[in-house]
N, C-alpha and C positions, 0 to 999 in steps of 0.2 A: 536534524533531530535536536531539540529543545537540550540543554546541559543537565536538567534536574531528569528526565528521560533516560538520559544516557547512563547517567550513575544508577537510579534502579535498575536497569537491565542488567547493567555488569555486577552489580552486586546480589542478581539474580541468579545469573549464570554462574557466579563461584559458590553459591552455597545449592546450588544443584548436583545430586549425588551421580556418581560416574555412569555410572548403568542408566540414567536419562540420557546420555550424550551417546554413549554408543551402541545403547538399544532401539531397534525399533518400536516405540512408544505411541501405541495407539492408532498406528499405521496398518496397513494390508499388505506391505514387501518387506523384506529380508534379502539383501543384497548382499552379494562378496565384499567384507571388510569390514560389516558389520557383524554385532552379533547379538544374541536374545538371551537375558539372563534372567537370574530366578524373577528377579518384580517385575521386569517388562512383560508385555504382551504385542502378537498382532492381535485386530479387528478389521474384519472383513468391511468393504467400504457401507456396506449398507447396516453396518452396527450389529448384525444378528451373532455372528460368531467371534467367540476371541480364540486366538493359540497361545497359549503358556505354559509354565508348569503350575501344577495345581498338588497338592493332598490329598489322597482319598477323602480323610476323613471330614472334608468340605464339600464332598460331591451330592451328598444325601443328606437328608434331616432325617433322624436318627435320635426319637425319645426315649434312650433309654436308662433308665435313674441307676439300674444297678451294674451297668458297664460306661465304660467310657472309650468312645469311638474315635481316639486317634491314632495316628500312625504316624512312624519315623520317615517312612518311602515318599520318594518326589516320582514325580512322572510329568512329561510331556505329552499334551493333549489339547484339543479342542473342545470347546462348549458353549451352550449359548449364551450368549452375553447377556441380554436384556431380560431373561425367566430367572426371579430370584428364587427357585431352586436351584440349585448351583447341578447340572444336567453335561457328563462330558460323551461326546458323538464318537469320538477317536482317542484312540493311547498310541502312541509310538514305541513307547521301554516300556508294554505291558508285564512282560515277564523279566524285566532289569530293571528296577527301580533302583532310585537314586536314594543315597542316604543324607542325615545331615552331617555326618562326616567333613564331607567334597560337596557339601550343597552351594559354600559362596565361590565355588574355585568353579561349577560346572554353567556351561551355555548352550546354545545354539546358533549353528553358523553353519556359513557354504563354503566347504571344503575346496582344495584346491582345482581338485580331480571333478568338480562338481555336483557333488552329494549332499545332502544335509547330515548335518553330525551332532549327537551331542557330546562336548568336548570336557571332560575333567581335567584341568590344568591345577599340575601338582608341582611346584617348582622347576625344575626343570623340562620336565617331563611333561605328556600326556596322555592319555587314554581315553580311548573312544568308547562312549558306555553306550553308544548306538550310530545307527548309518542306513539311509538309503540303498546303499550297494550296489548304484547303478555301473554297471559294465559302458564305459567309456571309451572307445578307442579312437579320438579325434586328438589332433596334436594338441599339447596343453601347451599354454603363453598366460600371461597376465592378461594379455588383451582378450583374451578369450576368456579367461576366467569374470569377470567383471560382469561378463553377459549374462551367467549365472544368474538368475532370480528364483526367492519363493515367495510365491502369491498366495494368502489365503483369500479365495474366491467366495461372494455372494452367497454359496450354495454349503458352505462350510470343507469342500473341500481346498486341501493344499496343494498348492501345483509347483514344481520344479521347474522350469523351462530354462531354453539358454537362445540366444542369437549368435551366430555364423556371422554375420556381418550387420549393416547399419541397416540395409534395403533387404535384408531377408526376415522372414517372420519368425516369432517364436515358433520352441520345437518344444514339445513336450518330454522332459525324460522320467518324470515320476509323478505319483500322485497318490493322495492318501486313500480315495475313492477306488483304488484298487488293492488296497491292501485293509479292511474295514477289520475292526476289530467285533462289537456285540450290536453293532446299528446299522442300517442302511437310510439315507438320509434320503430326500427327495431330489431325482437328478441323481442318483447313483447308479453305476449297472450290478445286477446281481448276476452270473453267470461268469462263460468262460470263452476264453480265448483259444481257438482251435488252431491256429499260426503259433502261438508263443506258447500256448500251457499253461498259462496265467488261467486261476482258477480263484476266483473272489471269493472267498470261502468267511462267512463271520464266525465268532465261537462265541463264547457265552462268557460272561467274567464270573471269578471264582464266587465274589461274593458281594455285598454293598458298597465292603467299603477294600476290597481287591481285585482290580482290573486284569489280575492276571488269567491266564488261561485258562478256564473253566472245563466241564465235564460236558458241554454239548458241540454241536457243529452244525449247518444248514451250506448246502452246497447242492450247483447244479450240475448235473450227471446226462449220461447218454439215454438215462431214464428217468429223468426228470427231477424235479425237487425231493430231492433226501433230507430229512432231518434222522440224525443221529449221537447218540452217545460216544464220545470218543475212546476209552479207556474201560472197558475190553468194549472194542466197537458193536455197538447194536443200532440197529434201524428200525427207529418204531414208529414209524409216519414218511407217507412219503407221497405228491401231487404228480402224475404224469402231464409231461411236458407236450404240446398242441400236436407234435409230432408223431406222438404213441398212444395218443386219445382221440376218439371219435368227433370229439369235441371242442373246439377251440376255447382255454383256461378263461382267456381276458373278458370276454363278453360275462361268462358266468361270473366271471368274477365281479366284473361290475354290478351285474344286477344283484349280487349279495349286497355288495357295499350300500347300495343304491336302497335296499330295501330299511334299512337305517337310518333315522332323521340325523342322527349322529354323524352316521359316515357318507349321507348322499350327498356327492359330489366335491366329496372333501378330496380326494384324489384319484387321478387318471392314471391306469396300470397301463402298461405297454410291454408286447413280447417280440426279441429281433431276431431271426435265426436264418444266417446266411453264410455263405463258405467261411468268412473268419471267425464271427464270432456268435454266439449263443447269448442270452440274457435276457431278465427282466429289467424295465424300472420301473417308477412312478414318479409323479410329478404333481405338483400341488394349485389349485389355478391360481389362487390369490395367497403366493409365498408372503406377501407384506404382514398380511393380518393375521395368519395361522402358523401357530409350531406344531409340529409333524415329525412323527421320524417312525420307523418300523426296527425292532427291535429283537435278538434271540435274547430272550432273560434265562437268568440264571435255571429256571425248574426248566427249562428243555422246552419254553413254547413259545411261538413267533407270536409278538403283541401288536398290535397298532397304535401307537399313544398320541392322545393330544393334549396341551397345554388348555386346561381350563382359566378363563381368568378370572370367572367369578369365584372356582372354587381355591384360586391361586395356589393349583398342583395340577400335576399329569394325571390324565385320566385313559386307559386302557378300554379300549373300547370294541377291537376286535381281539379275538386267540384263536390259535390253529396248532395245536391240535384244543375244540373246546375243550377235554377233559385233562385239566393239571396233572393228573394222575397218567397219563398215558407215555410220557417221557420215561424212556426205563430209567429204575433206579433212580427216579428224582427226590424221595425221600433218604433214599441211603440207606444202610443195611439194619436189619432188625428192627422195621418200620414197619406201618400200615398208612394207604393213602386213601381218601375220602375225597370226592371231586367236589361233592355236594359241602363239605364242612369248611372251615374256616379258621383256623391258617389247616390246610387239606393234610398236612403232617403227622401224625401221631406215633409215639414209639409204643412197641410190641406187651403185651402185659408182662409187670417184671422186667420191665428195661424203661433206663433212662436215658437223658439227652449225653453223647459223648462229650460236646463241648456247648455248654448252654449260649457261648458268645457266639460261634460262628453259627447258631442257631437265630438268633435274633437277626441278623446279616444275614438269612437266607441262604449261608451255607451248609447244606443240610449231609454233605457227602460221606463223614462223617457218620454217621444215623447214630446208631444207638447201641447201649453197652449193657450186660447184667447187670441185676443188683446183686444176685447171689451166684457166685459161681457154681457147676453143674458136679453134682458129686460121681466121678467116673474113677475107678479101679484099675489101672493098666496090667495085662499082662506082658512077658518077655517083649514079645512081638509089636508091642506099642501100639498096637492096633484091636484088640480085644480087650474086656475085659472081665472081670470077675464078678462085680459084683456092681448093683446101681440104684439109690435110693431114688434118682430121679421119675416124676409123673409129667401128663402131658395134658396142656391147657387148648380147646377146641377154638379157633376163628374161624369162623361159620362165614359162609357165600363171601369166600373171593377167591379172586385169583393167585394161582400155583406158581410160586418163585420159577425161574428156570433154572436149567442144569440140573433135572430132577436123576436119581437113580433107581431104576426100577429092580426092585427085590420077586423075581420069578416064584422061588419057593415059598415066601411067604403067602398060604393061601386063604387066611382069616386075618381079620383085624388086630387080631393077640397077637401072630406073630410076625406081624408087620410092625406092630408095637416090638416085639422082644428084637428086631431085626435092628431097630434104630437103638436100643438102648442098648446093643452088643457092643457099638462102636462109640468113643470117647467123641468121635468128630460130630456125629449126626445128630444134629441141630431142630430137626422135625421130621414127622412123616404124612402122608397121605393115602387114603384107603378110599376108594371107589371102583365101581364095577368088577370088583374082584382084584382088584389090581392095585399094587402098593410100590409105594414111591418113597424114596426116602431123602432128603437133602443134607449134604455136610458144611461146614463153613458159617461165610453170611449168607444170611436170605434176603433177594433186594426183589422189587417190584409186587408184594404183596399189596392187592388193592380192592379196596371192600365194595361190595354191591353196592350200595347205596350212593357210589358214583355216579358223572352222568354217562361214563360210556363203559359199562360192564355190568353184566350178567351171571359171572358164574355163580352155582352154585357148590360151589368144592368145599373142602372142610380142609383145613389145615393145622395139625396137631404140634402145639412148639412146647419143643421139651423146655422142662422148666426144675431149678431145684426144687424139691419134698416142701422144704420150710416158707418156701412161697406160695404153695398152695393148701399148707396142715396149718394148721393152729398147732402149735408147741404142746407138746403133749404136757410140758411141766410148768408149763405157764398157768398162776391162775389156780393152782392146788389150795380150794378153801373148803372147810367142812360147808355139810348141804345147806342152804337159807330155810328155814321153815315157811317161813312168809311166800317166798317165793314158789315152795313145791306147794303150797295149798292154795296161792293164786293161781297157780297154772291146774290146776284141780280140777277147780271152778269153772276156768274160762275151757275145759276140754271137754266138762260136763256140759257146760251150754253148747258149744258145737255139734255136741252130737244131739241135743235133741233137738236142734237146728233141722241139721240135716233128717233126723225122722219127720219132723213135720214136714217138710219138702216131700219125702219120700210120699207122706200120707196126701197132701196135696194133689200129687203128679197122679196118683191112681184115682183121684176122685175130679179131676178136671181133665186128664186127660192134655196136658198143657204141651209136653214135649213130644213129640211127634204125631201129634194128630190137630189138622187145623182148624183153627177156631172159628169156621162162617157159622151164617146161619144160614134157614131153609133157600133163602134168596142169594146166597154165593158172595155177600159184603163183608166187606173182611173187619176183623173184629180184633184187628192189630197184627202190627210183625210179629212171628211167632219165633223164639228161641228154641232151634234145636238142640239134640246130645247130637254129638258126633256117631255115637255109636247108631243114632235112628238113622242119620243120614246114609252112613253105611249099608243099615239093613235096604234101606226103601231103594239105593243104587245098585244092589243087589254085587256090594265091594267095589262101585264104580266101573262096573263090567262095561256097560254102553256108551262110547262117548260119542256126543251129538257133535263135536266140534272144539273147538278154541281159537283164543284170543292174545290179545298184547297183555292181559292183563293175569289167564287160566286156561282152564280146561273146562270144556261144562258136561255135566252126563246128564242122562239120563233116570229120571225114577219116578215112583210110586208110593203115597205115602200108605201109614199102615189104614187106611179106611178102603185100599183098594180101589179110588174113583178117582182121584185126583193124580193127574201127570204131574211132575214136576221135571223143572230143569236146574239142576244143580251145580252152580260155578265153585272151583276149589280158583283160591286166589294165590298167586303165585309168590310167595316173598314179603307177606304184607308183617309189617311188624308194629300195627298201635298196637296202644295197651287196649285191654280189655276195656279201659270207660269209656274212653274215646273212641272205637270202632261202633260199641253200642249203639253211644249217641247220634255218628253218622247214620248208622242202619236207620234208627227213629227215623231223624229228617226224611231221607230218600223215602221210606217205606209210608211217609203221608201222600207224595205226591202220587196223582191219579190223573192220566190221561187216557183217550183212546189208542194214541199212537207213542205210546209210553207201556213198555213191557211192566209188569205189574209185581212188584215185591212181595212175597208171601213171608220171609224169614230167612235167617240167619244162627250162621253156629260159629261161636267162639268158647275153643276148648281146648287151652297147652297154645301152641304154636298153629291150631289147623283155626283157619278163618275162613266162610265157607257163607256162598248167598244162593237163596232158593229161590226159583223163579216161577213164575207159570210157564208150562211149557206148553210151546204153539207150535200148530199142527205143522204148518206149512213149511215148516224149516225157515232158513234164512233166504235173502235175497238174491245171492249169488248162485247158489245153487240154480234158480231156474231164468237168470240170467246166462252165464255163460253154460248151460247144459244144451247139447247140440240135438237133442230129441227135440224135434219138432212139433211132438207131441204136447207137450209143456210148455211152449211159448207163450210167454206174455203179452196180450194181446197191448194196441195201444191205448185203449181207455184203460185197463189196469194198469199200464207202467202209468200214466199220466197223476191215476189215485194215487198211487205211490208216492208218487212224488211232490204230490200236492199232502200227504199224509206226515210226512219225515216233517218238512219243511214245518207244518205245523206243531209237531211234536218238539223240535228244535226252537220253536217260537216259546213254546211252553216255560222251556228249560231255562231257554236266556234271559225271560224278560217279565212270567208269571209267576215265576218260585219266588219265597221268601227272600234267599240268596241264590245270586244268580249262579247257575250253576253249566261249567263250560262239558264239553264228554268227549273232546281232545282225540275222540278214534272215528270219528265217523268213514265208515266206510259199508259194502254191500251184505259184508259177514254180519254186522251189527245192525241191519236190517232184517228184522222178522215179518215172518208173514202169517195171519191168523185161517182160520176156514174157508173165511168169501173176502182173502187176499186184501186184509186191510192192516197195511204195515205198522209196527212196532219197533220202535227203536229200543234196543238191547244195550245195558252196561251205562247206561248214562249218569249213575252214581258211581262209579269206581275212579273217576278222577279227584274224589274227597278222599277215597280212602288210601290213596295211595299219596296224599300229603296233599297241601295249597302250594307250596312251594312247583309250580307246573316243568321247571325246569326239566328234575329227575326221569319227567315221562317220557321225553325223548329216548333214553335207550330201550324203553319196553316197547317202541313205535318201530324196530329197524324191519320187521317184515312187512309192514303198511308203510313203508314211506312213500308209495306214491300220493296218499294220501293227505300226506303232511303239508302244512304253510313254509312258506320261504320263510318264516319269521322264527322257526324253531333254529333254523340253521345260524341268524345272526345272533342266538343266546338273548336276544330281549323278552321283557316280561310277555305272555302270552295274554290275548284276550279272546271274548268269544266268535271275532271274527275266523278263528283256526277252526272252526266246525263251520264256518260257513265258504271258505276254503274247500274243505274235505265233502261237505254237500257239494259244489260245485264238481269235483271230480266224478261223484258218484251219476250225477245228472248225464255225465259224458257218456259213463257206463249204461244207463239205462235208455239213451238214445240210440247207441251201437251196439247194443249185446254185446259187447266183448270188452275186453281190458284196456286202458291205457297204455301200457306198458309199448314199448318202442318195439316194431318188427325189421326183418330186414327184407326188400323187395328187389324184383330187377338185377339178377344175378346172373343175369347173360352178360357177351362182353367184358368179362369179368371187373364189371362193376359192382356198388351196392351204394345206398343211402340208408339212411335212421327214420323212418315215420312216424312221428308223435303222435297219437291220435289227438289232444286237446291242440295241437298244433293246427293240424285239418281240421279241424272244426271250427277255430277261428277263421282263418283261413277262406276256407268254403261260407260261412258267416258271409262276410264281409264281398265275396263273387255272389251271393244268393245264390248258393248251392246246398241247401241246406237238407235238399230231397236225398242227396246221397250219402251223407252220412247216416240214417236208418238203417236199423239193424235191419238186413235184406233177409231176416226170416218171416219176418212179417209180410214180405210180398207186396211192400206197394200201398198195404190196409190201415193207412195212419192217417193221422188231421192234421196237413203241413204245416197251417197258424200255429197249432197248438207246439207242435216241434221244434217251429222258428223261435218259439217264446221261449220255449224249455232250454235250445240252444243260446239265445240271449244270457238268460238267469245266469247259468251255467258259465258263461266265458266272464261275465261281471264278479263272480262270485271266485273266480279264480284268479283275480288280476295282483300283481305282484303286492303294491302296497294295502294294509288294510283299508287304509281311510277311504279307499275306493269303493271294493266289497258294502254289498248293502248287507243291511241287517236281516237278522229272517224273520223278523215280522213285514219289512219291505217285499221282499223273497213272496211270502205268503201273500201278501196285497195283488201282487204282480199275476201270480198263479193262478187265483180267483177269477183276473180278469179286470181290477179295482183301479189298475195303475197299467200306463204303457213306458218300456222304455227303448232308449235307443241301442243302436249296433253298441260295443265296448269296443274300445282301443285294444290291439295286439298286446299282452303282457311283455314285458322288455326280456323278462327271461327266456319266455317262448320264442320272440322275437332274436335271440340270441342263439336258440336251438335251429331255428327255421333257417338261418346263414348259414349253418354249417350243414344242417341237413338237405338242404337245396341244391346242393351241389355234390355230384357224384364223383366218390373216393375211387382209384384204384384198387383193386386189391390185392 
């Protein structure tokens, strides 16, 4: 080496800090002798992951102007390298963090006994602020120790391993991929060890910017995937495991993922269950080019996250459970959650955030505190009391805290009311079907309707002090304004002769409850009911025809005595008054034949209410699945049928103004007129229940056979989901009977699952399409026309939309205009068909 060489290097090497010399520095091992201090790091050889210690508050970007996101705590962890968001996969001292204290005194190293440690050296002394604690019982030597290595591995996990001799292989004694703290990485096992009891269990970290042990847990059981709250334990979701399901997980599972340009074929899930051990994983195909990890976050829900690079952040693109809201107690006490809102949190009326920091960081467990404390009177007994200024403020449609107590003798509302203000503890009550509930303490898991996965309607009364709901009675003591009492004079004088000319109006047009055609039956606008005509003409909604995802519909009679009406009360709908109007307009122009026909609408207080024409012939299910033979639908009526819908669907998607989707198609929503020529029902009520199509999913959960694969991956919906749901219905109308899976072949004591759109593809594809025919028909159909109907039908159900034609194609098809060919098996049915092909024991 050159002399002027030699002196740079040595004078390189003396002015390099010690921790370069005896840390492993940008390496992938950790060997006995060495050690890893706070600046070192490993990198795994292909660069993706480092292990060092890191700072919370480096882990997350975090804009927040009116906090400042640092922390004293070090920890020990992994992350990926090259995503400059700084992202960690594993903590080691999740719950022992290091301080700056002992920050330059502490490392990591491989113990003598063969463990990893991280070590505080205090002068003479040391202390171990964490360890492996692997159980060793092989004789220790130096020569032995040396064999000792820790490898961070490719896949980001850490491996332990030692060698026995020169010609023996590594042995594994530990690994971080079995001890996972809030992620599971690709190439991880999730699951458990039936030999050792090793149970992979992740938990959730506290908050952004604290790794330590959180309030949820996800673990695999002898019952399968449990997600739960740890701290008082609750389970509020949980996936049965291949084993105690009819159904094998992984296939389904694939074709959700699949069904997602996002997630098709981002990764391969895999299920292993044999005498030692139980577990999932996944695996990613091209580890080089994609970051991936699946993750419990902090609100209690399994994400699936990927590294965007155009949007240079993580983007979350699956959840399970979808509704944020369903994790108990993810808001924290004295909360309200909203699935559909944004950040889905909100504290109770009259309550604030308890600590607005650990709010910003997503730590919500905490929830929420008075503004004004509750005015309670104790007597002796510290449990009664005397006297109580406090009132109770209503949250309308959601769901009832648990640990409710129920008050027997309270048997009105009053004194379900006096029942809760006896006691200083009791926090709210609730008053339904005669029955009264009262809660003391916190109240955790209150979750409002307007989620995506809840329906209640309950009312929840939370006590509240006087001065939070009164105006101060001394507040504001001024003599009376003149000006003011003879402005309000004026403006009380014009209302009312507002409403007399109204009055005079309505008796001379006749406007509210009598409709406006003329001799020729054309309608001559939406007509604006009073509720109270509605009432009369239903005669107090005594007859109901039916209901929906959406109401109830009755029956009635307007006051001219000749006109039927079918009247939907709408379940939960809450526009305002100008905005429901304006929807009613639009829908109430369009006119089709296969388009049920809007006559009017009543908005008055909270009741929202649409009036229909009502046809003779009921709906369509009724004389499909009705086993009178009498009634059967011959094959040229189902065939008009269905050539009738498909057109009416054409209408919607692609003739209106804006296109308008109606997200329910199904047999109920199919009307039938005198000479059996179909109307489609309800096909404006997916306006009125918002644009936002998300929310509709929970008013769907008794039609979900009907539903698209694509409601379930939470992407935007389009109008392929009614042509989806036409495809279901086409099943129905070829088979007289349901969809829905039966069970056959129970001799033996076997069974299988029969799909019906299963068999139909199926039999499709053998040219067997004669025996799917509903056999009330006797053999009396036009197989062309049935093979075609069964085409449409399997095309129109096929997993991705892009596939599905349009229903103007649909209608081209039907006519006769267009030929197409067989469709490919859908991969989901194709995934049902595996398991359903094979007969179970039972």
């Amino acid at each position: 080496m050159p002399p002027l060489c030699t002196l740079l290097l040595g004078l390189l090497l003396l002015h390099t800090p010690h921790w370069c010399i005896s840390a492993a520095v940008n390496d992938d091992t950790l060997t006995a002798g060495k050690v890893l201090a706070v600046s070192g790091k490993l990198v795994s050889r292909n660069g993706k992951f480092a292990l060092g210690f890191f700072q919370p508050a480096t882990s997350t970007i975090i804009s927040k102007s009116s906090h400042n996101a640092t922390s004293s705590s070090w920890y020990l962890g992994i992350w990926f390298n090259k995503i400059p968001v700084f992202t960690t996969v594993w903590v080691a001292n999740r719950d022992q963090p290091i301080t700056n204290t002992n920050l330059n005194l502490t490392q990591l190293e491989v113990s003598s006994d063969c463990n990893l440690v991280i070590v505080n050296h205090a002068g003479d002394t040391e202390s171990i602020v964490w360890s492996t604690h692997i159980v060793n019982n092989r004789t220790q030597s130096s020569s032995i120790n040396n064999t000792c290595v820790a490898v961070l591995l490719n896949t980001g996990n850490l491996a332990l391993t030692a060698t026995e001799s020169p010609s023996s292989s590594n042995q594994l004694l530990w690994q971080s991929f079995d001890y996972p703290t809030d992620v599971v990485l690709p190439g991880a096992k999730f699951g458990r060890n039936k030999v050792t009891g090793l149970n992979r269990q992740p938990i959730s970290r506290k908050s952004l910017i604290d790794p330590g042990l959180g309030a949820y847990s996800i673990e695999l059981d002898t019952t399968g995937i449990v997600l739960k709250r740890r701290n008082p334990s609750v389970v509020y979701w949980n996936w049965a495991s291949s084993r105690t399901s009819s159904l094998n997980l992984i296939p389904i599972l694939k074709s959700i993922l699949d069904l997602d340009p996002r997630t098709k074929g981002l990764i391969n899930p895999a299920y292993v269950d044999n005498n030692q051990e139980e577990y999932y994983l996944y695996t990613s195909p091209d580890e080089s080019s994609s970051s991936t990890f699946v993750s419990l976050d902090i609100s209690g829900q399994i994400k699936l996250n990927v590294w965007s690079q155009a949007n240079q952040s993580w983007q979350t693109i699956y959840s399970q459970p979808a509704d944020p809201c369903t994790p108990a107690a993810t808001c924290g006490p004295f909360t309200v959650c909203n699935g559909n809102a944004q950040p889905s949190c909100d504290c109770m009326e009259n309550f604030s955030e308890m600590s607005p920091q650990d709010w910003d960081f997503n730590d919500r467990t905490g929830g929420c505190i008075r503004n004004t404390p509750l005015h309670c009177s104790n007597s002796s007994n510290n449990t009664k009391m005397t006297s109580s200024t406090d009132m109770f403020h209503p949250i309308a449609r959601v769901t009832l805290p648990h640990n409710a107590q129920r008050i027997d003798v309270a048997a009105t509302q009053s004194k379900c009311e006096e029942a809760c203000l006896s006691s200083c503890s009791c926090t709210a009550y609730s008053y339904n079907n005669s029955r009264c509930s009262v809660w003391h303490g916190e109240l955790l898991s209150v979750n409002l309707n307007d989620g995506i996965d809840n329906t209640s309607e309950d009312v929840l009364y939370l006590r509240l002090a006087a001065k939070d709901l009164l105006p101060s009675l001394t507040k504001n003591k001024r003599k009376p304004n003149v000006g003011v009492i003879t402005t309000a004079s004026i403006i009380g004088f014009g209302l009312l002769m507002l409403m007399l000319f109204l009055l005079i109006w309505r008796n001379k047009f006749k406007w509210c409850g009598f409709p406006l055609y003329d001799s020729q039956g054309s309608a001559g606008g939406v007509i604006s009911f009073r509720y109270t005509d509605l009432v009369r003409a239903t005669k107090n909604f005594s007859e109901k025809l039916g209901g929906g995802g959406f109401g109830s519909v009755y029956k009635g009679v307007l006051s001219d005595l000749k006109t039927s009406i079918a009247v939907k009360k709408l379940d939960g709908d809450r526009q305002g008054e100008k905005q429901f109007r304006a929807e009613v307009s639009s829908i109430g122009l369009i006119q089709h034949i296969n388009l049920v026909k809007l006559i009017g609408f009543c908005c008055e207080g909270d009741h929202r209410l649409l009036v229909y024409e009502h046809i003779l012939n009921g709906s369509l299910d009724g004389h499909l699945f009705n086993k009178n033979v009498a009634s059967v639908l011959n094959w040229n009526t189902r065939y008009q049928i269905t050539l009738g819908v498909a057109r009416g669907l054409s209408y919607l998607h692609q003739s209106c103004h804006e296109c308008i989707i109606h997200c329910d198609i199904k047999p109920e929503n199919i009307l039938l007129d005198a000479s059996f020529v179909p109307k489609v029902a309800d096909f404006g009520l997916a306006a009125f229940v918002g644009r936002d199509f998300s929310r509709i999913l929970t008013t769907f959960r008794g039609t979900a056979g009907y539903l698209a694969p694509e409601w379930l991956s939470g992407v935007a919906i389009t109008p392929k989901v009614d042509v989806y749901g036409f495809g279901m219905v086409l099943m129905e109308i070829i088979s007289g009977r349901r969809n829905s899976p039966e069970t056959y072949n129970t001799t033996n004591s076997t069974y299988h699952v029969e799909y019906f759109p299963v068999q139909a593809i199926s039999k499709l594809h053998r040219g067997d399409v004669k025996s799917l025919v509903d056999p009330q028909l006797r053999g009396d159909f036009n197989l062309e026309e049935a093979e075609k109907v069964c085409k449409v039908a399997c095309w129109c159900i096929q997993d991705d939309e892009f596939d599905r034609p349009t229903m103007g194609e649909v209608v081209q098809v039907l006519e006769g205009l267009h030929e197409i060919d067989i469709p490919p098996m859908p991969r989901l049915l194709a995934a049902i068909t595996q398991q359903s092909g094979a007969a179970v024991s039972m």
